[in-house]
C-alpha positions in Angstrom: 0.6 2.8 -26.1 1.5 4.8 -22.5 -2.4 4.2 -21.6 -1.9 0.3 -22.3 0.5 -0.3 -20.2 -1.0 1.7 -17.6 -4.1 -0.6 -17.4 -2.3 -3.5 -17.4 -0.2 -2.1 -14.7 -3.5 -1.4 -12.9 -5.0 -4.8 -13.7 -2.1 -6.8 -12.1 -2.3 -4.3 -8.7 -6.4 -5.1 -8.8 -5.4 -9.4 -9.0 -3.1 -8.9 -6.3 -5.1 -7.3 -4.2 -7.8 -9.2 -4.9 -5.3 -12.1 -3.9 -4.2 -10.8 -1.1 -7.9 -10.0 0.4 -8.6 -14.1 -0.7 -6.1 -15.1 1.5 -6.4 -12.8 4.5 -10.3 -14.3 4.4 -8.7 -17.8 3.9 -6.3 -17.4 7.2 -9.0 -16.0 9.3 -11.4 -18.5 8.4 -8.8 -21.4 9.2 -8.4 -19.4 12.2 -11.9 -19.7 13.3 -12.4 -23.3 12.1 -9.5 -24.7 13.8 -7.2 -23.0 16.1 -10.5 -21.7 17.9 -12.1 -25.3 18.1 -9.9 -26.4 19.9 -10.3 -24.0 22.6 -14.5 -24.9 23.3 
């Protein structure tokens, strides 16, 4: 039953991360899209 909840524990920390990465890439694309086009 321990091992279960243990992957599940380690599934959520994987979505997050993965989440968190997705939304980092977001920001810095926005980033170069349209804060920087401004500046050319």
């Amino acid at each position: 039953m321990e091992s279960r909840k243990d992957n599940k524990l380690r599934y959520n920390i994987a979505i997050a991360i993965v989440y968190i990465i997705g939304i980092i890439l977001l920001l810095q694309l926005f980033n170069l899209q349209i804060v920087n086009r401004t500046r050319i």
